[in-house]
Every structure is written in C-alpha cells, then in structure tokens.
N, C-alpha and C positions, 0 to 999 in steps of 0.2 A: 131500479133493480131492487129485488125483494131480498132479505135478510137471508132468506135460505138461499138465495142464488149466487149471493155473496159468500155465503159460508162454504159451498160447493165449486166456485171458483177460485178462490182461497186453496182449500182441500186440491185443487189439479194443480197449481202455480206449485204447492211443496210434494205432490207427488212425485217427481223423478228421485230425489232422495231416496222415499222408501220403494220405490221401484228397484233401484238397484240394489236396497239391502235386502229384499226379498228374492232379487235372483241372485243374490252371494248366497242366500238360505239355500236356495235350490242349487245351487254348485255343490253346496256341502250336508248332501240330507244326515238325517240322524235316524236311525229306530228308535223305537219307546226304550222309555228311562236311559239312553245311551245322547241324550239330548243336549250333551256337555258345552259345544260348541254353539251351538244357538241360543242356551239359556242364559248363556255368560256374554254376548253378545245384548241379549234381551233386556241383563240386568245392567248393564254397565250404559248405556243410553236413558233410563230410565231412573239412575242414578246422577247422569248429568243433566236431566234435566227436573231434578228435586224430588222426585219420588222417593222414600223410604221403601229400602226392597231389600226381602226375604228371598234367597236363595235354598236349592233344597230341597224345599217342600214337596212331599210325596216322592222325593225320590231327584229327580232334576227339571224340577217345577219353583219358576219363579212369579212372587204376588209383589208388584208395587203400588203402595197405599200414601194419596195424595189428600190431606184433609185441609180443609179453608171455613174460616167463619167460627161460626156457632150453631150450625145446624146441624141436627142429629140424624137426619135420613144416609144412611150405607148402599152405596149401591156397588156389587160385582158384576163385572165387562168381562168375559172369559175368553180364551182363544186356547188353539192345539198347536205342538209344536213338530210332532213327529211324522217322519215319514215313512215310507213301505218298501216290502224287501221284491222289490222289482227292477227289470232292469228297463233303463230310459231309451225311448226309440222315438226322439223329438225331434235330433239333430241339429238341435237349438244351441246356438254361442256359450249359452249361459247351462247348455245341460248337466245332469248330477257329473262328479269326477271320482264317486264310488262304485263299483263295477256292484249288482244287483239291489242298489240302494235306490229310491227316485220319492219327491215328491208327488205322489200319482193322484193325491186328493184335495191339493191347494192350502193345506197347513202352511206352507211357508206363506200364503197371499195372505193366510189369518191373521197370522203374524205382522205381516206387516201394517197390515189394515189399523191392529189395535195401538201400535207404538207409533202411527203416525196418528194417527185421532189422541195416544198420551201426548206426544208432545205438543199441539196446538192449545189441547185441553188447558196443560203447564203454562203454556206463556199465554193464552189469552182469554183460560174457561172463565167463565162467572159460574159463582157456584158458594152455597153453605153446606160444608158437612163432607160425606167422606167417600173417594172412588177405592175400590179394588180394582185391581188390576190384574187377570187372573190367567198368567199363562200353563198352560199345563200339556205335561209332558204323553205317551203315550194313549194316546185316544186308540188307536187302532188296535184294538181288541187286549191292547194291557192293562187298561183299569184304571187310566190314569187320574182318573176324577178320585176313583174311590182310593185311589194313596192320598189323594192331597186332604181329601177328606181325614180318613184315620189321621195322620199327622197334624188335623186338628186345624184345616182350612178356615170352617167358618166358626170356630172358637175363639182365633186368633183373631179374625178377620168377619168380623159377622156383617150379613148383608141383609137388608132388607126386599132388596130383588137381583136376581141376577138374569143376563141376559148371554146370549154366543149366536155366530154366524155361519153360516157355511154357505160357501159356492155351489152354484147346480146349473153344470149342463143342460143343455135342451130349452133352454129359458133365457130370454133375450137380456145381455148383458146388463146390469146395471138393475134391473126390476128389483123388485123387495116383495118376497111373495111369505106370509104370513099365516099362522092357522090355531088356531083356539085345539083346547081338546088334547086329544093323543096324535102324536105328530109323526114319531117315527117307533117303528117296532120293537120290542124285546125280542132278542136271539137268546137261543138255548143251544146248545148243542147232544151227541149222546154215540158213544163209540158201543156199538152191539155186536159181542163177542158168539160166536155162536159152536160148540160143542158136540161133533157127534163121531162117528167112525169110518175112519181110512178105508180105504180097499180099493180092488182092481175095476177098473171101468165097465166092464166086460161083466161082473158079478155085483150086481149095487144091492142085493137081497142082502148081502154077506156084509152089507155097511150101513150106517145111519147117516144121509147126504146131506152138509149143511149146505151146499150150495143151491139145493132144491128149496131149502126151509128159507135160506137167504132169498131166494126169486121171488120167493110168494109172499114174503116179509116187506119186498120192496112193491109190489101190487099193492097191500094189505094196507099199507099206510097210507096210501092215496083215498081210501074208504074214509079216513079219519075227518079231514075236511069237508069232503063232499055229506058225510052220514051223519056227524058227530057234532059240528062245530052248526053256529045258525047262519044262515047263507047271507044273510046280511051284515055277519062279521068277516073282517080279514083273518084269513091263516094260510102258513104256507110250512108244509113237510116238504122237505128235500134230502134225498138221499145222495149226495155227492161223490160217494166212492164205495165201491164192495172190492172188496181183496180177500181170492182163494184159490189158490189150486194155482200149480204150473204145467202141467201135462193132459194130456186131451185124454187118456185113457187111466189116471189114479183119481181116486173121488177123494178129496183132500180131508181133513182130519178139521179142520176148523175155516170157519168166513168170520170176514170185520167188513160192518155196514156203518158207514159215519153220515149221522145225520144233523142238519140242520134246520130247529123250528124258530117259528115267528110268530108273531099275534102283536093284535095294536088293541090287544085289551086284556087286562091284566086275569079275569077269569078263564075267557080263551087260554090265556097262557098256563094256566094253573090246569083247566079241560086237557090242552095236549098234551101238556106229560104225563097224566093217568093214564088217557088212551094209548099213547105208544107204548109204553110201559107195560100195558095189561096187554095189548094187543101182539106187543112181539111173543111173552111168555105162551100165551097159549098158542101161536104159530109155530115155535118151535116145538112145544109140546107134541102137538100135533103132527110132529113130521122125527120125532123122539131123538131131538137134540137138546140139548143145555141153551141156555140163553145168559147171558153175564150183560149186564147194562152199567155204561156207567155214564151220568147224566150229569150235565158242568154247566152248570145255568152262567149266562151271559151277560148281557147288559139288559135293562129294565126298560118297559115301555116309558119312551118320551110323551110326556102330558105337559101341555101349555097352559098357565090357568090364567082364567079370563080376565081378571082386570090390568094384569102386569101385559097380555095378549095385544089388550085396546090400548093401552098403552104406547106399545110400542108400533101400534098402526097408526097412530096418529101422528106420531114422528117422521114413520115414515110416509103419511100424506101428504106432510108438510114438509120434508126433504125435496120430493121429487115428483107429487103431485097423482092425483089416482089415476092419471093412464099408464101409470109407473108402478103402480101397487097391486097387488093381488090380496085382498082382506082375506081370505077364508081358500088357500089353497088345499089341495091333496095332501092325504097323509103319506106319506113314505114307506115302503117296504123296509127300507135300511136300518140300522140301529147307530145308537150313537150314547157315549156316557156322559153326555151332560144330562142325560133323563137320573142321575143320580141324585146331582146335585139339586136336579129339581124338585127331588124325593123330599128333599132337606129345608131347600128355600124358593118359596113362589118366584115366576120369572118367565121367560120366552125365548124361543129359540125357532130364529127366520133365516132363509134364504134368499141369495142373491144369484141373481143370473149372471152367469157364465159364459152365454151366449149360444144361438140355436140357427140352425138352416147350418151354411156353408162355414160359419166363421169358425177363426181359431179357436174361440172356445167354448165349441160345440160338442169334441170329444168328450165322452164320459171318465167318471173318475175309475181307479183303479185300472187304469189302459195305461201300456208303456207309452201310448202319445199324447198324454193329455198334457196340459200346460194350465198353470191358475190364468185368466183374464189379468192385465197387471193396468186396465181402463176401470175397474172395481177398486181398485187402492183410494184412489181417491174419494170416490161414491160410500165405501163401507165405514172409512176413515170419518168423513162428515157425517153421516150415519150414530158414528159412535160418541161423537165432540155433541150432534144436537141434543141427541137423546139423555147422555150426560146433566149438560147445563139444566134441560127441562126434568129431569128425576130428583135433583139436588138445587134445584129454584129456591 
C-alpha cells in the first residue's frame, strides 16, 4: 500500500465526523456576512485542535494559523462559508430548516473538506513553517474575499501561495480537474434606465417609446460579441430582465434592462463596457429617449499562475492518480472571488467532481435539488493534508 493510499484511507476512516458536521452546516445555512453560526462552529474546533484563530475577519470570516519549525514558506488553504437565498427541494433528513435559505453550491462541503484536512494536518502534518487557514464568509456575490482582504488578510497573515476548491457537477465524483491561465470569468453587471414619453397606445407620434429603444437595445448588444469582441475570446452579454409598462394600450414613461457581462480576459472585459456603454447611448438617442447607465463591476477574472497551477497537479497526480486528474481543464463561464485574492497572491484554484450521468450529485449548483457529494469529504480533505505537508516540506 502506497503512502497516498494510506493517506486517503485514513481521510474515509475520519470522514463520517466531518460528514455529519457538514450536514448540521446544511441544516443551518447562513447568507453572506450573517455567517455567525458556522464561523463560530469553525473557530471553536480549530481552536481545539491548536490552531491560533482570528475571528471577524472581513466581517464573519474566520483564519486559523498553525506554525511548526523553522521554515519560512506561508501557505493559505481558503474555503466559503455562505449560502443562498433559495429554497431547498432535496427532501433530504438533513435539509436547510430555514424556509428560502439552502446550501445550493456546496459551501458547507468546503467547509468541511478544509477542517477535516485542519485536524489531521494538527495531529499528524509534518511540516516547517506556516498554514493559513482561510475561511471566508460571503463568496456569493458579497465580496467576501475583498472584506477579508481590506481588513488586512494577507498583512496579518501573508501567504506565499494560496490555494481553494470547489465542487462541479457533471464531473465524475472524486476527479481533480485543474487549469493554468484564466479559469473563471469576471462578471459585471449594468441596470439601463431608459427615458422618453408616456402616451396613449393608439397615438405613439404623440410619445418617445422607450420600450421600442429597449427592444432594439436588447438585439443591439448581441452585435457586441459576435462584431466586437475576437471570436476566439469568451464573452457573454445577457440581458436578464426588462421592466415597462403595465397596460396593452399606454406606452410607459420609462424601461429598466438589467444586464449581465462576462469575459475570461481582462481586455475583453475592459472592450465590453465601452461597447455597451457607447452602444446603448446612441440606441436610445436614436429612438429620442434618455439613457442613464449604472454599471457595478463584479468580481475579477480568475487567472491560475503557472507554477503554483503545476504545483498543485502534481499533488493531485499523486493523490489519486492521472485517470483521476484532468491537467488543463475548461475555463468556466462562472465567476468566483478568490480571483481576488489571486490578484494579491500567486496560487490555484481546482475542481472536484461532484459526480455526473444518473448520480446524486449530478445536479447542478444553484438548483433547489442540489446536494454537496459528502464521498468528496474525504478525497478534498486528503487533497488539502497532502498538498499541505508537500508546500511546507
């Protein structure tokens, strides 16, 4: 029996522990920064088992910091802790007991994954020098990276790489699939207010229709990708909601078009909001309405850099073997805020499967039926212990 086999058998023998504290998380989900109950759970285990921990941080973001030796290498482990304002259609023993609250993206499985790879790490890492341990509160579009940052994350706590995990659907359970590069997109958002005059249905000469300027506004931005952008980048314009007018015969006084963009490349990103910008002005112009933009940029393209990337595929070759790994996966449509942190400190950020075809966890995320995989506790957990010992060697 090979050391990694052992250390992964190990890892299933102590996984029912954090199994059941990841589905007492998903009993009791939490939204961003309201994370009270989980973080204090968080700290207080990671306190029993020798961790020095900072409560707080960013808002209700806890860091436990384990140092051994004399070795100067810092490495940060990061996970999310929060969940989504959905309501759960699992039917599962252990489902949310808050009526619109649900873990719908496997934050609690993060969770558990990193506090069970803390405590093995505690009682039997080898290792010189120093782990973070970086839970953080509000991933789902609160920023919670960038509170914990302001609050002086890695001043407090400086890292010389940091790593985080996430579960993905569609991908057979257990796998470790990996990718150098920009990995998940930047979102933006942009609420377009649009300005022109009321009147009767019957007489539209007698008005300025923003709902016409809104039609041609939501055509006009599908140009942007296909004309604009080079066809061999990602982007994606979506206009997710228009709201005007409630009567079939008054031509309403003003539209609101809420759009959301994406790019997995920071130019792109910077190309679409000129173009929708210039392109809505002159569209409404054109149809002699007002146009008001207000534009709320998101979270930052995620970029993986390469040698923290090789890095961390080598661990994972040697965890689980390469019919088990995927070296150089797809990048992501999705976004996510540890591209902040990576803004800050080189590092990586991999996927686990979730599991794909018929199995339970096949559903995707953000679906009232999804459920985290609770057969990854143990696989992300060892994951986190190997990679660990091997970063702080």
């Amino acid at each position: 029996m090979t050391a990694m086999s052992t250390l992964l058998e190990d890892m299933h023998e102590r996984a029912g522990e954090f199994i059941d504290l990841r589905r007492d998380i998903h009993r009791h989900p939490e939204l961003g920064f309201d994370e009270h109950r989980t973080a204090a759970l968080v700290a207080e285990r990671l306190e029993a088992w020798g961790y020095a921990v900072e409560r707080g941080l960013g808002g209700t973001g806890v860091v436990g910091r384990l140092v051994r030796g004399e070795g100067t290498r810092r490495l940060g482990l990061r996970a999310d802790m929060d969940a989504l304002p959905i309501d759960e259609a699992t039917g599962l023993p252990y489902a949310s007991r808050h009526a619109g609250v649900m873990h719908a993206c496997g934050h609690d499985g993060h969770t558990a994954m990193l506090l069970a790879a803390a405590r093995r790490i505690a009682e039997q890492g080898r290792f010189s020098g120093t782990l973070n341990l970086i839970f953080q509160p509000a991933e789902e579009g609160g920023g919670g990276a960038l509170r914990m940052m302001e609050d002086g994350l890695f001043d407090r706590y400086p890292c010389d790489a940091v790593f985080a995990m996430h579960n993905m659907p569609g991908i057979p359970q257990g796998r470790l699939v990996l990718r150098e590069g920009a990995a998940m997109a930047s979102s933006d958002y942009a609420t377009v207010t649009l300005t022109g005059v009321g009147g009767h249905g019957a007489m539209p000469h007698r008005a300025a229709d923003p709902v016409v300027a809104a039609a041609s506004i939501v055509m006009a931005l599908q140009t942007i990708v296909s004309r604009n952008i080079d066809p061999l980048q990602a982007a994606v314009v979506t206009v997710g909601a228009l709201h005007a007018g409630r009567a079939n015969n008054v031509i309403p006084h003003s539209a609101v078009l809420e759009i959301s963009v994406r790019a997995l490349d920071r130019g792109v990103r910077t190309r679409l909001e000129e173009r929708i910008k210039a392109l809505v002005a002159a569209q409404a112009a054109s149809f002699e309405v007002e146009a008001r933009i207000d534009w709320r940029p998101g979270y930052a393209v995620l970029v993986n850099t390469p040698a923290e990337t090789a890095f961390a595929r080598e661990v994972a070759l040697a965890l689980v073997g390469p019919e088990r790994v995927t070296l150089q996966g797809p990048a992501v449509p999705g976004s996510e805020d540890f591209a902040f942190m990576l803004e800050r400190v080189p590092g990586s950020y991999l996927f686990i499967g979730n599991g794909d075809g018929d199995s339970h966890g096949a559903c995707m995320v953000h679906n009232p039926g999804y459920d985290f995989n609770d057969d990854n506790v143990a696989v992300g957990a060892a994951y986190w212990a190997l990679l660990a010992e091997r970063f702080l060697a």
